[in-house]
C-alpha positions as CSV (number, residue, x, y, z in Angstrom):
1,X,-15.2,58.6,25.6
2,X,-18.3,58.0,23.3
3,X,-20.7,55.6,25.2
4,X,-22.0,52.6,23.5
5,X,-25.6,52.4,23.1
6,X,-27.6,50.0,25.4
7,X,-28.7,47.5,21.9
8,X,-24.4,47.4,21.5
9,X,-24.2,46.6,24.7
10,X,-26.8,43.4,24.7
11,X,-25.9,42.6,21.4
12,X,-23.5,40.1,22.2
13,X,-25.9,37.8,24.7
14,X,-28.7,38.5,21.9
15,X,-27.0,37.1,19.5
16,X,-25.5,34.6,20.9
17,X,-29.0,32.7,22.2
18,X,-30.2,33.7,18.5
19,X,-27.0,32.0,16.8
20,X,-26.5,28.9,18.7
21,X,-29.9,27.9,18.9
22,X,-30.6,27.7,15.3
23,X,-28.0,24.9,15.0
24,X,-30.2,22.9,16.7
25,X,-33.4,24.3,15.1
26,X,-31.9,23.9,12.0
27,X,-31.6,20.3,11.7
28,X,-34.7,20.2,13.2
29,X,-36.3,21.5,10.6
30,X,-34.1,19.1,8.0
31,X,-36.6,16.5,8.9
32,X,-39.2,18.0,7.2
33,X,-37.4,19.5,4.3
34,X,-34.0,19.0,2.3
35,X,-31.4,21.5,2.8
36,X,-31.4,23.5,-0.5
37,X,-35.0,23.5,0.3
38,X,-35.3,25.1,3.5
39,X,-32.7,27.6,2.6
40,X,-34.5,28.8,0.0
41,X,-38.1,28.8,2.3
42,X,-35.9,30.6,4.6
43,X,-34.9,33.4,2.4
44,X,-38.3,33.8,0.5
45,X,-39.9,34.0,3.5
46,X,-37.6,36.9,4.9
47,X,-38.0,38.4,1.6
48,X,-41.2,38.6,1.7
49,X,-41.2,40.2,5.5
50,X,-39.6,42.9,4.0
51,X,-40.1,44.4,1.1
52,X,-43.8,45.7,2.6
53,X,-41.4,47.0,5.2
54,X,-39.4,48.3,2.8
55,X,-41.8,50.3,0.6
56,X,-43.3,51.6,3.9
57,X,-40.0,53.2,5.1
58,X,-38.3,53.6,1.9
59,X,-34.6,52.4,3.8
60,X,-31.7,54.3,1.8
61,X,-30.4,52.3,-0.8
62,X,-26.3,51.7,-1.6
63,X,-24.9,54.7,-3.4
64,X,-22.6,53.4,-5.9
65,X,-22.6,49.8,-7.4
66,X,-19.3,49.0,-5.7
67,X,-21.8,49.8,-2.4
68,X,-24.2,46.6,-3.9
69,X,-21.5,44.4,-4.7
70,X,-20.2,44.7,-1.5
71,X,-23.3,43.5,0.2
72,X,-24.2,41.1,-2.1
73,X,-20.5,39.2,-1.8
74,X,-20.9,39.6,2.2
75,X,-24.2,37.8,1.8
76,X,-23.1,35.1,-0.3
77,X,-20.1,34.0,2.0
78,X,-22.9,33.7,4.9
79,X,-26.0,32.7,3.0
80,X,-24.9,30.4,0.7
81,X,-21.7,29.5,1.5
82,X,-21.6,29.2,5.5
83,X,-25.5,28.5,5.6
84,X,-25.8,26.2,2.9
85,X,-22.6,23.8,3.4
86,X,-23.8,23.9,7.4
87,X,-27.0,22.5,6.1
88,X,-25.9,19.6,3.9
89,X,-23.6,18.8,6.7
90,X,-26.4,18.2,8.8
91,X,-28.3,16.4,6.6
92,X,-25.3,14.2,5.7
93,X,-25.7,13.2,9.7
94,X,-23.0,15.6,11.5
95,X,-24.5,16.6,15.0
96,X,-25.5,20.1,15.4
97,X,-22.6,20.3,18.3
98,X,-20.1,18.8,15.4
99,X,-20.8,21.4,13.2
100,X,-20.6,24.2,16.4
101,X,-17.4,22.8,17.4
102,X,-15.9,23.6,13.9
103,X,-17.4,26.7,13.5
104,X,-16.1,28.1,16.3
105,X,-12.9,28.1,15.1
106,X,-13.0,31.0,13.3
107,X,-11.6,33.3,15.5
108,X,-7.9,32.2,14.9
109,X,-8.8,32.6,10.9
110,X,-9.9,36.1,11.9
111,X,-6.7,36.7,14.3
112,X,-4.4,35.4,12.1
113,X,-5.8,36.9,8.8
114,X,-6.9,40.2,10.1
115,X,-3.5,42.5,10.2
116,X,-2.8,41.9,6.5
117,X,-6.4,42.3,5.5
118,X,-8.3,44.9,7.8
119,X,-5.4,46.4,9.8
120,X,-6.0,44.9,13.6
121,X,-3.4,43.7,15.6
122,X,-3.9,41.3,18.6
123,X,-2.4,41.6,21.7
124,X,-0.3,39.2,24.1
125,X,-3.5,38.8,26.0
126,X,-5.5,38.1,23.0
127,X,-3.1,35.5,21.9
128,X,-3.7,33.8,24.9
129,X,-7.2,33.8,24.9
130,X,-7.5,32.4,21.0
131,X,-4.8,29.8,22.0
132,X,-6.8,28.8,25.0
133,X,-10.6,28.9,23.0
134,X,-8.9,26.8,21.0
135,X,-7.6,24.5,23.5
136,X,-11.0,24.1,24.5
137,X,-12.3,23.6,21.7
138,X,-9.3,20.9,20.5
139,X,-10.7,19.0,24.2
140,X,-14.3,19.5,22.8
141,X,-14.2,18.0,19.4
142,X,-11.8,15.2,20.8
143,X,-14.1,13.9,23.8
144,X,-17.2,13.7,21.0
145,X,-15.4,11.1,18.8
146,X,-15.9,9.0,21.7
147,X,-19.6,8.7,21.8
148,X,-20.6,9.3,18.0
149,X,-18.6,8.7,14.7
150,X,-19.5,11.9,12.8
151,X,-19.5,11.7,8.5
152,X,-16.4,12.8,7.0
153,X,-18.2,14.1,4.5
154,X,-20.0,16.3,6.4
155,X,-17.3,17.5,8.8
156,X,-15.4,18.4,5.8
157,X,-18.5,20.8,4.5
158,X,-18.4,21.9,8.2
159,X,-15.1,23.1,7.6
160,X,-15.5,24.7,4.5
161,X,-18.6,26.7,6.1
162,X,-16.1,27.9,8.3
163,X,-13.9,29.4,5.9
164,X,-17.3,31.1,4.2
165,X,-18.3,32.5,7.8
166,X,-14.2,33.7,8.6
167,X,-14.6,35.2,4.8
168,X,-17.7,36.9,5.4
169,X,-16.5,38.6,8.6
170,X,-12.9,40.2,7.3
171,X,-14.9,41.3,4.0
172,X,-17.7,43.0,5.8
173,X,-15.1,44.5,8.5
174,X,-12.9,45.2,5.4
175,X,-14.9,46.5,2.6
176,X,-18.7,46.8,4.2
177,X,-20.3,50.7,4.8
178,X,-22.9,51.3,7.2
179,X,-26.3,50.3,5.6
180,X,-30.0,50.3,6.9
181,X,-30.8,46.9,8.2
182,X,-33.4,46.6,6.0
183,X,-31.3,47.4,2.7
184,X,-28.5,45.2,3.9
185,X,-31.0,42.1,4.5
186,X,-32.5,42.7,1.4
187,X,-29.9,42.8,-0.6
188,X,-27.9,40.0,1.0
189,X,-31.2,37.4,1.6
190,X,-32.1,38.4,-2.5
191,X,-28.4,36.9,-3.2
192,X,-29.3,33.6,-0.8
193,X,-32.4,33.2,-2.4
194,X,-30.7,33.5,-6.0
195,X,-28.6,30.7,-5.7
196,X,-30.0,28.4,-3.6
197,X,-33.9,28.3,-5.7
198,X,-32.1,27.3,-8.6
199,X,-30.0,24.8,-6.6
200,X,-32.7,22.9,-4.8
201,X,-34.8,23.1,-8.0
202,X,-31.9,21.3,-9.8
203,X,-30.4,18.8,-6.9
204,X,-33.5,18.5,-4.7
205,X,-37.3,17.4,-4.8
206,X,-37.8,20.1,-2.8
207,X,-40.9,18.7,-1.0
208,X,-41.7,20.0,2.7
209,X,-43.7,18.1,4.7
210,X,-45.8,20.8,6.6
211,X,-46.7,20.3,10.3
212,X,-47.2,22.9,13.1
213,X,-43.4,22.2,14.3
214,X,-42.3,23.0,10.9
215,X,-44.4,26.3,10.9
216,X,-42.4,26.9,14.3
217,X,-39.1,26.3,12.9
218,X,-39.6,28.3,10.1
219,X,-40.7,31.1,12.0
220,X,-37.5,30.8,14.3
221,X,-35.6,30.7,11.0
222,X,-36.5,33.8,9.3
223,X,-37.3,35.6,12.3
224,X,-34.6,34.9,14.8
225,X,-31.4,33.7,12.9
226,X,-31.7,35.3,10.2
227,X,-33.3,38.8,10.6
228,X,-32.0,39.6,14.1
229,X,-29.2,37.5,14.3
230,X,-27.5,38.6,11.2
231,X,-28.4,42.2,11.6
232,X,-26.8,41.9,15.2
233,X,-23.6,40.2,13.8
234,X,-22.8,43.1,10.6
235,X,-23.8,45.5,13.6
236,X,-21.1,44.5,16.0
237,X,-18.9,43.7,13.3
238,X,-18.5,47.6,12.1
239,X,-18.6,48.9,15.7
240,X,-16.2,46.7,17.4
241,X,-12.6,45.3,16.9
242,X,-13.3,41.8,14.2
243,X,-11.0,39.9,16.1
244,X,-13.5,40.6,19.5
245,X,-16.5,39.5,18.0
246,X,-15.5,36.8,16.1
247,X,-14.0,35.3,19.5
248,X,-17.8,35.1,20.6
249,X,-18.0,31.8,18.1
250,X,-15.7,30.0,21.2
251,X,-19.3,30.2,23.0
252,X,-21.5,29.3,20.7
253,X,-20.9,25.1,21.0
254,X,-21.8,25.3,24.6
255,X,-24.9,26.7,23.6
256,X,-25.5,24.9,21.3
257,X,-25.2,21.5,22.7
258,X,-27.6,23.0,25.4
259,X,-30.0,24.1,23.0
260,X,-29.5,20.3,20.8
261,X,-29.8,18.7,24.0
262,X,-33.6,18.3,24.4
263,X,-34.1,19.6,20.9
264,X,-32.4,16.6,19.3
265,X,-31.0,14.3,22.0
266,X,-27.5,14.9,21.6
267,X,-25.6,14.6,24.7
268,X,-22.2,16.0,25.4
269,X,-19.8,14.2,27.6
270,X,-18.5,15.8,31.0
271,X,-15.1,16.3,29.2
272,X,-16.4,18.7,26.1
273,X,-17.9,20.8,29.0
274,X,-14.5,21.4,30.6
275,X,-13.3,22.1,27.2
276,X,-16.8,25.0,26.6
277,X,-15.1,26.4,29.8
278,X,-11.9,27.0,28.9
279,X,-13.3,28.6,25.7
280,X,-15.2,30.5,27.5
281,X,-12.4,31.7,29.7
282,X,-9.9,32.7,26.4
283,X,-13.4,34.9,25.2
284,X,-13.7,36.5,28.5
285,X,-9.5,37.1,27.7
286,X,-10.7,38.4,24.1
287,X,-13.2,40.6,24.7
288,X,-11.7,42.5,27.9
289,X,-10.8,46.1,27.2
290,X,-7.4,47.2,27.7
């Protein structure tokens, strides 16, 4: 038995903090900029990490142009499409927990689309543990309506992010080669940037109103979500099971909600805690090796 490499092993807990805190983050930094607009920082700002980086160690690039469309569709699904509806949604007023809540859906996409598109099959035990991560999540979403009426509008982007995340996942798993990280984010933050300059230049005044906590969200941005984060996502992606690490998305509202909590002031009711740990408990189901 080949033994997993102590980064595999933390990956999961890394990413997890990285992921769910930058819901929160995010729509702190919406205050100081429109969506289109500090998607586009975002990316520049990543780009511009590493291209030095990348003349330095000369990271091998894709062999054949199917290789480069391949990354580039994988990053569109998650930089424009999941990234940028998640951040009109939260300008439209959707709580960062909302917006959590829906995303973490995506593991009975993944489940139910992954044996006709990437081969896996699910067992009786993983069943289970989607049906009950979605239980809890079902308890979650319902125990919110009661303290804040979230914008139809924007839960219906929400949703629509959630089909670019599910895409993302089964397409990298599917189609997607092992790449150096710094190729891969390249390539894929190149795409992000691509589409949405051109879309906050058209839709957007894209004025930023420049502070020292914007200069720290930014930073958390580019830095933690999106360099470390992402690269820890395609990681476990092609060395795990898709169905596995998509279930981590059941865990990502609770943290979330505890990292929007004293970021933003959004409280969760006692109820949408019991439903975190029930999703927790069908990911614990998930992820448990046979």
């Amino acid at each position: 038995m080949i033994q997993r490499p102590l980064w595999l092993l933390a990956a999961p807990v890394i990413f997890l903090l990285l992921w769910s805190a930058g819901f929160g983050i995010a729509k702190l930094g919406l205050q100081h900029a429109e969506p289109l607009t500090l998607l586009a920082l975002r990316y520049a700002c990543v780009l511009a990490l590493l291209l030095p980086l990348a003349l330095i160690v000369r990271p091998p690039l894709p062999k054949t142009l199917r290789a480069w469309v391949d990354v580039g569709v994988t990053g569109f699904l998650i930089q424009v499409v999941y990234f940028g509806l998640c951040y009109v949604a939260f300008k439209s007023g959707v709580s960062a927990g909302a917006v959590a809540i829906i995303v973490c859906l995506q593991p009975i996409l993944v489940a139910l689309s992954a044996p006709y598109l990437v081969g896996e099959t699910t067992s009786r035990k993983g069943w289970i543990g989607l049906a009950l991560g979605l239980t809890g999540a079902a308890i979650a979403i319902l125990s919110r309506a009661g303290i804040q009426a979230e914008n139809p509008f924007g839960i219906a982007l929400a949703c629509l992010a959630l089909f670019g995340i599910t895409a993302g996942t089964l397409y990298e798993k599917r189609f997607g080669i092992s790449q150096h990280p710094i190729t891969a984010n390249l390539i894929q933050y190149g795409v992000g940037a691509a589409f949405t300059l051109p879309a906050a230049y058209l839709t957007e005044g894209m004025a930023v109103r420049w502070d020292a906590q914007f200069l720290w969200v930014l930073a958390y941005l580019v830095i933690g979500n999106s360099i470390l984060a992402i690269s820890l996502l395609l990681a476990m992606i092609r060395a795990g099971e898709v169905s596995r690490v998509s279930a981590l998305f059941y865990l990502v509202p609770a943290l979330s909600a505890l990292f929007a909590w004293p970021l933003l002031g959004e409280a969760m009711p006692p109820l949408a805690w019991a439903g975190m740990a029930l999703a927790g408990l069908g990911v614990a189901l998930v992820s448990r090796k046979a």
